[in-house]
C-alpha positions as CSV (number, residue, x, y, z in Angstrom):
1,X,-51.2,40.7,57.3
2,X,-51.4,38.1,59.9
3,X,-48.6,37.9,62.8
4,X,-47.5,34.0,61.4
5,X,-47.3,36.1,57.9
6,X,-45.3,39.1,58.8
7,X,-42.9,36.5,60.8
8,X,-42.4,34.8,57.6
9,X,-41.7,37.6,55.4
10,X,-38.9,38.8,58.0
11,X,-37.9,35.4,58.3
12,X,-36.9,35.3,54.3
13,X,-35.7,38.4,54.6
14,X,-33.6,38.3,57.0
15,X,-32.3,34.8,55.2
16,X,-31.9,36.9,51.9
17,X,-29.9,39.6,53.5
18,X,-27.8,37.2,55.3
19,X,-26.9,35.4,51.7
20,X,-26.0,38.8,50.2
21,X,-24.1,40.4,52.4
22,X,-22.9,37.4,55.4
23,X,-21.5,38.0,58.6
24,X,-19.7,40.9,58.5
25,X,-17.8,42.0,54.6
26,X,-19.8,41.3,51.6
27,X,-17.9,38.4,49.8
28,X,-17.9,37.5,45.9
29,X,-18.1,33.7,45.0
30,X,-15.1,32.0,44.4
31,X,-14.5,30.0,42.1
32,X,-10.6,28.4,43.5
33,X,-12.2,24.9,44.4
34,X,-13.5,24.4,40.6
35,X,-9.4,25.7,40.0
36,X,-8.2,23.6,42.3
37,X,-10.2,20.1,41.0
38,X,-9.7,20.9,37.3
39,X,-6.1,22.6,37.3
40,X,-4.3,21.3,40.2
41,X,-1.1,23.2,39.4
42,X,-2.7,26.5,38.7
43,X,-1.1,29.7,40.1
44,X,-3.8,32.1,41.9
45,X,-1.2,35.0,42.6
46,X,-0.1,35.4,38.9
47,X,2.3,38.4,39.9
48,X,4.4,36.0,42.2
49,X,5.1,34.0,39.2
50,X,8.9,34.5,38.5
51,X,11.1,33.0,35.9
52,X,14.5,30.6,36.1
53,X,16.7,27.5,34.6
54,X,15.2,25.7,37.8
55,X,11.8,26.1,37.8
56,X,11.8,25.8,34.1
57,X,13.1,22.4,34.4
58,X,11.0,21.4,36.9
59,X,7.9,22.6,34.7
60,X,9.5,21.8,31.1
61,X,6.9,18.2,30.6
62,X,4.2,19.2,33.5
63,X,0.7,19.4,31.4
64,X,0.5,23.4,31.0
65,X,-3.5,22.6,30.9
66,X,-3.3,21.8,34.1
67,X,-2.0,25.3,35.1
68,X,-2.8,29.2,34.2
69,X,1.1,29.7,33.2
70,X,2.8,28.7,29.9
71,X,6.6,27.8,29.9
72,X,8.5,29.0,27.0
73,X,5.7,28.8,24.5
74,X,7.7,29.3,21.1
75,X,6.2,31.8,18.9
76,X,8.2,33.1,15.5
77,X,7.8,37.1,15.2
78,X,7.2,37.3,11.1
79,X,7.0,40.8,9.5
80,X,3.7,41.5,7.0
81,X,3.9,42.7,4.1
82,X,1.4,45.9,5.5
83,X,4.8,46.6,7.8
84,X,3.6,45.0,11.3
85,X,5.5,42.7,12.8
86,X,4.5,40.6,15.6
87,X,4.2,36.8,17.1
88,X,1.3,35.2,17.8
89,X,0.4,33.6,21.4
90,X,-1.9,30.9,21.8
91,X,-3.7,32.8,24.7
92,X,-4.6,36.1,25.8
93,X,-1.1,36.9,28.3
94,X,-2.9,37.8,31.6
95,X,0.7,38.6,32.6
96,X,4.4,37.8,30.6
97,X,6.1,36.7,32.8
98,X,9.7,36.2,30.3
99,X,10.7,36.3,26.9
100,X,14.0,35.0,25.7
101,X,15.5,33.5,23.1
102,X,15.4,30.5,21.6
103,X,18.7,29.4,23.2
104,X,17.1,30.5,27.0
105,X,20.3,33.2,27.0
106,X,19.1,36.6,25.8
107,X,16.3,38.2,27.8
108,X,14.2,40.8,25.9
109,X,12.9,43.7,27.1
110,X,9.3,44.6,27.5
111,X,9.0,48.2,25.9
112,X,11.8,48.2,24.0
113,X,11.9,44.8,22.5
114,X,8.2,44.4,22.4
115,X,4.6,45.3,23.4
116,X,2.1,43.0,24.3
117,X,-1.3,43.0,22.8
118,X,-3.6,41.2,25.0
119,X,-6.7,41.4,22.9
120,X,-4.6,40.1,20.1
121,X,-2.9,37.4,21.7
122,X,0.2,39.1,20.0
123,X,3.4,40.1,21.0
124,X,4.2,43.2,19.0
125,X,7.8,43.9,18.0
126,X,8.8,47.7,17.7
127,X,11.0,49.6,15.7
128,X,14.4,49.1,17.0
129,X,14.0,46.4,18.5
130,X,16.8,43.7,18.9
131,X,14.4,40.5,18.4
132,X,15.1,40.0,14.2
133,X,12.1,38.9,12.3
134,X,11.1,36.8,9.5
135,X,9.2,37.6,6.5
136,X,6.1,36.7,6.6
137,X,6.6,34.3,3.9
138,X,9.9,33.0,4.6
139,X,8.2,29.3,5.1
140,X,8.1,29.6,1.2
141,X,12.1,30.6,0.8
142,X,10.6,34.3,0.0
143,X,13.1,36.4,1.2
144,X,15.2,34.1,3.5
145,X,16.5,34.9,7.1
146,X,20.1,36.4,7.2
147,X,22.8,33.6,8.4
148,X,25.5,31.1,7.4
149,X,22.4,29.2,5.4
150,X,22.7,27.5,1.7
151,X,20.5,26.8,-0.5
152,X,19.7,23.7,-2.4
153,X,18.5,23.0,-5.6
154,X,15.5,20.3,-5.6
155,X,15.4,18.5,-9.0
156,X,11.7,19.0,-11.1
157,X,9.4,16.8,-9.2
158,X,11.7,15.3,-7.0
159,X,12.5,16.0,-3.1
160,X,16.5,16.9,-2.8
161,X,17.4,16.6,0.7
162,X,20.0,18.8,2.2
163,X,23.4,16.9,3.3
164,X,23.9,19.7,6.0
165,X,22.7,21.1,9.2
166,X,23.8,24.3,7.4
167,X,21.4,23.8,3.8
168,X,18.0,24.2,3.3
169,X,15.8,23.1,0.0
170,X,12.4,24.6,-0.9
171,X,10.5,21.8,-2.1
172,X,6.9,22.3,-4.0
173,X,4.4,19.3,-4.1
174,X,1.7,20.7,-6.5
175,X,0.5,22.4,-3.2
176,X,3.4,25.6,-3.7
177,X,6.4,26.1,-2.3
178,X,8.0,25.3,1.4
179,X,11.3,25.3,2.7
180,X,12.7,22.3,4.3
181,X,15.6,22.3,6.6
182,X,16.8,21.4,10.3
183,X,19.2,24.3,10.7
184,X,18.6,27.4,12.4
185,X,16.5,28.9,9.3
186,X,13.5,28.6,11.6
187,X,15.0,27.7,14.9
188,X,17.0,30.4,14.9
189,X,14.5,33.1,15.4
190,X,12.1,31.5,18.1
191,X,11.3,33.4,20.8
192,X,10.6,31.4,23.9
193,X,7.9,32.8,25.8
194,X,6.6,32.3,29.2
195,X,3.3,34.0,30.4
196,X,0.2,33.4,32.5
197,X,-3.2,33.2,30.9
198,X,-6.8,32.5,31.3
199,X,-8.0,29.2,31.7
200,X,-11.1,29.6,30.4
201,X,-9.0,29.9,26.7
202,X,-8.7,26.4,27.3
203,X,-10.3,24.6,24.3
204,X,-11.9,21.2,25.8
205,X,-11.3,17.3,24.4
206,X,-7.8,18.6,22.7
207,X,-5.0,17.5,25.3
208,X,-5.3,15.0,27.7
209,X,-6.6,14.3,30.6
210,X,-5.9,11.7,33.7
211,X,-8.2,8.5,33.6
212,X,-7.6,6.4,36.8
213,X,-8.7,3.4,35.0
214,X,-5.9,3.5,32.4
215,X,-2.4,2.4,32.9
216,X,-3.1,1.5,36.0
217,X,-0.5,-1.6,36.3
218,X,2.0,0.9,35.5
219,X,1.3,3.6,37.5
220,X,0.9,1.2,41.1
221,X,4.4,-0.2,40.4
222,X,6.1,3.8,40.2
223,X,3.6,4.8,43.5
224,X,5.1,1.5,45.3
225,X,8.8,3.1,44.1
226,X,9.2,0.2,41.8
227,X,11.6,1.2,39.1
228,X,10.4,0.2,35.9
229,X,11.3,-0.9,32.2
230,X,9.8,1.6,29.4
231,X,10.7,0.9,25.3
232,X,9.6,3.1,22.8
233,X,8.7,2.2,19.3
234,X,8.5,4.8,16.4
235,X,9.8,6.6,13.8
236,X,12.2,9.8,13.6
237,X,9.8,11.8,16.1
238,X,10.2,8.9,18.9
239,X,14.2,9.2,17.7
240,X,14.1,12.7,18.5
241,X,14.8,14.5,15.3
242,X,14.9,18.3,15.9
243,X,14.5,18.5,18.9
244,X,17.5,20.9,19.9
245,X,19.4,17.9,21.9
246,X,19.3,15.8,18.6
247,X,20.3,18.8,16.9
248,X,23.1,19.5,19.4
249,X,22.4,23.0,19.9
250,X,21.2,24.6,23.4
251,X,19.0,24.8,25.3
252,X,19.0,20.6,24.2
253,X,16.2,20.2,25.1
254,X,15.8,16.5,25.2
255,X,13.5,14.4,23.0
256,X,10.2,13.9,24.2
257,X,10.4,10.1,25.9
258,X,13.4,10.7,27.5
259,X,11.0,13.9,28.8
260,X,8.6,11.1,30.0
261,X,11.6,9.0,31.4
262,X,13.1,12.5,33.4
263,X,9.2,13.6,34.4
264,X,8.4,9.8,35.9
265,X,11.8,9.8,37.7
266,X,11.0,12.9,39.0
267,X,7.4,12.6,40.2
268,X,7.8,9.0,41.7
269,X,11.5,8.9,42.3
270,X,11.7,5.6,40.7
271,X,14.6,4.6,38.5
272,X,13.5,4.0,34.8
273,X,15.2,1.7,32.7
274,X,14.9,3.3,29.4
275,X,14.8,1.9,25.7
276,X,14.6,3.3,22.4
277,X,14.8,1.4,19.7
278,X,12.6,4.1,17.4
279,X,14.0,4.4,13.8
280,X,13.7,7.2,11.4
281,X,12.0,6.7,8.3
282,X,10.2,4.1,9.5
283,X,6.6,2.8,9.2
284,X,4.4,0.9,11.1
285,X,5.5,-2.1,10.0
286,X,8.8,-1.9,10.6
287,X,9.3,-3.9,13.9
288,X,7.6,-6.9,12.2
289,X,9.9,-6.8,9.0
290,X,13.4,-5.0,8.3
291,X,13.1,-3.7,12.2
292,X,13.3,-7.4,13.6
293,X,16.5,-6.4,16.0
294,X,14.8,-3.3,17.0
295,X,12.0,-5.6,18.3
296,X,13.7,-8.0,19.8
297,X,15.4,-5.6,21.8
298,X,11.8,-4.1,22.6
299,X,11.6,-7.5,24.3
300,X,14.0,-8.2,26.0
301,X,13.8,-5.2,27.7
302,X,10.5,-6.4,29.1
303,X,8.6,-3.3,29.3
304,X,6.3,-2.4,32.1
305,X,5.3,0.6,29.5
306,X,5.7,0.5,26.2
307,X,5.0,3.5,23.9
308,X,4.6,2.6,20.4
309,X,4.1,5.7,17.9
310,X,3.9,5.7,14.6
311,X,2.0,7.1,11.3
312,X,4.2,10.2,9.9
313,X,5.8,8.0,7.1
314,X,2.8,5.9,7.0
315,X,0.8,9.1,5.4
316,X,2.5,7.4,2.6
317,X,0.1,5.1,2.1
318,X,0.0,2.7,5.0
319,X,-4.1,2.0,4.7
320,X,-5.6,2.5,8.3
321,X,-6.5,-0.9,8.4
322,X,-2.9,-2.2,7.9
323,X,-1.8,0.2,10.3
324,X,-4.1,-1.0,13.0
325,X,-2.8,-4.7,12.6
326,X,0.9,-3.9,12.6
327,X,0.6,-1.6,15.5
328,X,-1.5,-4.9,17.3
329,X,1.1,-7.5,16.1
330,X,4.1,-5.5,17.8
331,X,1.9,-5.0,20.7
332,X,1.1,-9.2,20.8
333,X,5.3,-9.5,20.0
334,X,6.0,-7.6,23.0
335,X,3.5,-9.0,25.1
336,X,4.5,-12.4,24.6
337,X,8.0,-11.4,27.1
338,X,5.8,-8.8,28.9
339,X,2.0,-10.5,29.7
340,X,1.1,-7.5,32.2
341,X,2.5,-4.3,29.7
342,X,1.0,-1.1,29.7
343,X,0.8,0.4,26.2
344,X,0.4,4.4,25.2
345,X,0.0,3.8,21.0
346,X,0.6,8.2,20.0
347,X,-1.5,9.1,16.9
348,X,1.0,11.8,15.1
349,X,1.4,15.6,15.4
350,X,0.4,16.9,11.6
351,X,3.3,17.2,9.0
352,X,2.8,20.4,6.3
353,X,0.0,20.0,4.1
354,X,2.2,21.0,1.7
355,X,3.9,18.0,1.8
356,X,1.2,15.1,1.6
357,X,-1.9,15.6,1.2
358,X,-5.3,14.3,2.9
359,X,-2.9,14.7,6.2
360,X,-5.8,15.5,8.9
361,X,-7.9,13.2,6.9
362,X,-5.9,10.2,7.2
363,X,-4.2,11.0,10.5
364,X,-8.0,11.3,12.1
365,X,-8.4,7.4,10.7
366,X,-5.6,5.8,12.2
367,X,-6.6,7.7,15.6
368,X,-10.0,6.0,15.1
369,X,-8.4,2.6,14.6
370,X,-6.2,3.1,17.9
371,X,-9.0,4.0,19.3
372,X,-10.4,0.2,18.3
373,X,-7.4,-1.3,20.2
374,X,-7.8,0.9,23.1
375,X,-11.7,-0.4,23.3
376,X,-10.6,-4.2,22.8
377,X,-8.2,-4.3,25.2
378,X,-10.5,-2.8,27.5
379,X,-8.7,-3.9,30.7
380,X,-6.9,-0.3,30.8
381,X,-3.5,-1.3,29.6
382,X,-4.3,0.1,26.6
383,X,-4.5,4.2,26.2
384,X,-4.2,5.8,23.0
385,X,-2.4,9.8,23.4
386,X,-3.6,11.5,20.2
387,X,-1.2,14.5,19.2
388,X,-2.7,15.2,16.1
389,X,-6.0,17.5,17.8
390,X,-3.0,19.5,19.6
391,X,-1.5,19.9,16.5
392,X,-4.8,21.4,14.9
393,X,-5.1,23.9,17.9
394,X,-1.8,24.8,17.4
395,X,-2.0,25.7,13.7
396,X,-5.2,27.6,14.2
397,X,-2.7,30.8,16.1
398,X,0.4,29.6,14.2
399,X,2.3,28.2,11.1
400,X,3.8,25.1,10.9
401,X,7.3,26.3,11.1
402,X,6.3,27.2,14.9
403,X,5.8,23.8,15.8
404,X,8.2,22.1,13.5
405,X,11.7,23.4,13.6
406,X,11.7,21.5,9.9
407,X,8.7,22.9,8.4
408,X,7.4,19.1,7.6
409,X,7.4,16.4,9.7
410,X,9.9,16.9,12.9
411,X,8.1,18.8,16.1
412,X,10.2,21.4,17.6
413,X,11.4,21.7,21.4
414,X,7.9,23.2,22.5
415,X,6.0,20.0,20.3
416,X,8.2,17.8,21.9
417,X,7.4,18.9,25.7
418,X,3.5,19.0,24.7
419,X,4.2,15.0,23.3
420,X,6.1,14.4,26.7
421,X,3.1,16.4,28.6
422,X,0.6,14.4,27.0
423,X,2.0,11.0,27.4
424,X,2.6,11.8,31.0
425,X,-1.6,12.8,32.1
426,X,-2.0,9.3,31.1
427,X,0.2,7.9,33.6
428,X,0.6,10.4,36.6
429,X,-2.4,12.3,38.5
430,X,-1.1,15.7,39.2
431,X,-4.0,16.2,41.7
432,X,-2.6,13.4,43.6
């Protein structure tokens, strides 16, 4: 081998060795500035994660996809008919961190209360242990939970609906039965849990994520520490209903826009000069017909941001069509006092398919036609926050009484924060 050869060789070999094993300690990749770009509020030392009222409240609407650690995730512990009992996570727990109750008062015990089953993505719930299941098919009014609950009777076909926060009614659309209720049948045995996971779980194109060129009218005003006006528009969801402030039972957690209104104070320390005029029962065309004083209010309020979310009651039979043109006519009404609004038009969380059928069908059309608006107004005041792909995910680990405290059509606490968390990656970059 020549001398300009064998220089060469050593050369690359010397290049080689100096790749594997550096200067000094041999060091593995690492993979903390891919963390750090795509989850900017991720944790790396998951064993210095510790739980409290303060830090929950601080994280209660921050996007949780933006992090490795899950804030009082609620799961419902349901015992099987083959004698396990157990709640489902929605990730593997690289660490639990907490798990209480659904009132954020009783801390269980890890051993005694429960296990954890990582490869499950299960919490398992011992023999003697104080956290009280349901049955398994409770959701149907099999074998209901013990408490101060009554049954009523729903008439043949028809949909009785209970006159108490104390009743509950099993209802049965052709599809079998399902309870309906918004006392503590279902709320009443959450367990609220807190735990760090892998982000690689993370499905992709379900939640949110921060576009710089959306919103962006908005979003200057609260980084100048402009205060600004923000109405909402909807139906009993945008109201509140079951969330447990609307229900007036702790931890009240509040609805999710005044979430939004609380996170945007917080993040920008700008005042926000809130306005809900969202009805329940209502459709989309409500602020253009028997909802004229709701709108008119939405006006006068001359909105900076105005969230307009409807479609729960328009599974009804709203066509998608007619619910695109009602949601652009309130937009135009509004507009007309505010030229330079930013919108965020929510596509619905999933009732029970018990309840109406063709749900993800029809809720997947009027996403597409919101989608329409958001690509004709395409000077980024329009953004379209779709909670019905969250939903989905959610039902894939869980049942619907784990992410409505009604078992229909009302999100629970945890719903409401992932509404609030989505609405809020349209308008604040948490890398910045």
């Amino acid at each position: 081998m020549s001398k300009i050869k064998k220089t060469v060789v050593s050369a690359v070999c010397a290049a080689v060795m100096l790749l594997a094993f550096g200067c000094g300690e041999p060091k593995s990749p690492s993979k903390e500035p891919d963390v750090t770009e795509q989850y900017p509020l991720y944790v790396s030392d998951i064993e210095s994660i510790s739980y409290s009222a303060e830090t929950y409240a601080q994280k209660m609407s921050s996007p949780f996809w933006l992090s490795n650690v899950m804030y009082n995730e609620i799961a419902v512990p349901f015992e099987y008919e083959d004698g396990s009992v157990y709640a489902n996570l929605m990730y593997a727990p690289e660490r639990v961190v907490s798990v209480m109750d659904q009132q954020l008062k009783v801390t269980y015990e890890e051993g005694k209360d429960y296990t954890v089953d990582k490869a499950n993505k299960r919490l398992v719930i011992p023999a003697g242990s104080s956290i009280v299941p349901l049955y398994e098919k409770a959701d149907e009014g099999v074998n209901p939970p013990e408490g101060n609950y009554e049954l009523v009777t729903a008439p043949p076909g028809g949909l009785a609906m209970p006159d108490s926060v104390s009743k509950y009614v099993i209802w049965n659309n052709g599809g079998g039965p399902f309870v309906y209720t918004e006392c503590s049948y279902f709320y009443g045995k959450y367990l609220s849990v807190t735990y760090a996971y892998d982000v690689s779980e993370l499905p992709k194109s379900v939640f949110n994520r921060h576009d710089k060129t959306m919103l962006a009218g908005v979003r200057n005003k609260l980084k100048a520490g402009n205060d600004i006006s923000m109405v909402v528009l909807g139906d009993s969801i945008s109201a509140g209903s079951s969330s447990t402030s609307d229900l007036k039972v702790e931890p009240n957690t509040p609805s999710y826009s005044e979430q939004v209104k609380a996170e945007l104070e917080r993040v920008y320390g700008a005042k926000v000069d809130y306005t809900n005029v969202a009805k329940g029962g209502s459709m989309s065309d409500y602020p253009l017909g028997e909802g004229a004083a709701a709108l008119a209010a939405a006006k006068s309020a001359k909105p900076d941001l105005c969230i307009i979310a409807y479609g729960m009651n328009d599974l009804s039979g709203t066509t998608p069509a007619k619910f695109q043109s009602n949601i652009e006519e309130t937009m135009l009404a509004v507009k007309s006092e505010s030229r330079d609004c930013n919108f965020i038009l929510v596509n619905s969380f999933p009732c029970n398919d018990k309840f109406v059928g063709n749900v993800y069908e029809t809720l997947g059309k009027y996403r597409a036609k919101l989608n329409e608006l958001q690509e004709k107004y395409n000077d980024g005041s329009v953004t379209v926050i779709d909670m019905l792909a969250p939903g989905e995910h959610f039902l894939t680990r869980k049942k619907i009484c784990e992410i409505s405290s009604s078992n229909v059509n009302h999100p629970n606490d945890f719903m409401h924060r992932v509404y609030a968390m989505n609405i809020m990656t349209a308008i604040c970059d948490y890398k910045n």
